[in-house]
Steps between C-alpha positions, in 0.01 A plus 500: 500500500550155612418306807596680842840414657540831659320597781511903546350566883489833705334565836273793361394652136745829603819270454381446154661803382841342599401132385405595159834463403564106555168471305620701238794264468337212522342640221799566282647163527153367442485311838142418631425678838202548717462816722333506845398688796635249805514706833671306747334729803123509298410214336772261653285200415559629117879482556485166603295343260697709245816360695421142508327462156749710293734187372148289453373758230847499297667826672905448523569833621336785760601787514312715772501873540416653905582826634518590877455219718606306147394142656312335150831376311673335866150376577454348119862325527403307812188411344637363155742281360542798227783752465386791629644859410403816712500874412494752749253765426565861578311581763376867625710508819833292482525478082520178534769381682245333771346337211847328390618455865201330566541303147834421509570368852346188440588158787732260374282276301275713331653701254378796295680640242485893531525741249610892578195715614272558259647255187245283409672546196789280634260272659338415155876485302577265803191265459566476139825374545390292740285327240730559215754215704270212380345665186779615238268689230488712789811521623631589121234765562658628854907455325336782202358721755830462693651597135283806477614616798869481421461696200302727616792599760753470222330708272467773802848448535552597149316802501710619851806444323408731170289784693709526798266517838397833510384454154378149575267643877411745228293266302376278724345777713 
């Protein structure tokens, strides 16, 4: 994999669970990334050095995972000149919605993107779109996987059609 221009942060190793899956893109479109544990509430030294440095060692987007109190991706955005995207991670108690509540009501000024709880899935299809508006091998790359997708719904269209549904929820128990 190339050089890192994703940076993939959570608050704690139990949101990796959930951020696996904007690594795992990254992966697929063959997009450098580098994953972290930043706590904004136990190392927040860490954050800001991660914060402040991030454009310096070739980064172009964050994206930054926090459940609960869900402070790391609003306290990365002040901090750099970066986009930053934030997933809510499911948390024990609330499922999440105080994680994206506390994500997504950002001050004017400091804006986070914010994905639904729990799709760091979205976060990383976001990023690399983000980068695929100044680098067109990879946008060709996101306009085949938007292709896939199409068919894919097309072709389960299709199958609808010629099965009728109870056939169809059949056999795709």
């Amino acid at each position: 994999m190339n050089q890192p221009t994703v940076g993939i942060i959570m608050g704690s190793d139990s949101d990796l669970p959930t951020m696996k899956d904007a690594i795992a893109v990254c992966e697929e479109f063959s997009v450098g990334c580098s994953v972290a544990i930043v706590s904004a509430h136990r190392t927040p030294e860490r954050m800001v050095e991660y914060a402040q440095t991030a454009h310096q060692r070739g980064l172009k987007v964050i994206i930054a995972g926090a459940g609960g109190a869900a402070h790391l991706p609003g306290m990365v955005a002040s901090l750099t000149p970066l986009p930053v995207i934030g997933v809510p991670v499911p948390s024990r108690h609330l499922q999440g919605l105080d994680s994206l509540y506390s994500i997504v009501q950002m001050p004017a000024g400091i804006p986070v993107a914010t994905v639904g709880i729990g799709n760091a899935k979205n976060a990383g299809l976001l990023a690399v779109q983000i980068l695929a508006a100044h680098q067109p091998e990879l946008l060709e790359r996101v306009l085949h996987y938007r292709k896939t997708l199409s068919e894919s719904v097309l072709k389960k269209q299709n199958q609808l059609e010629e099965l009728g549904y109870h056939n169809y929820l059949n056999l795709n128990k």
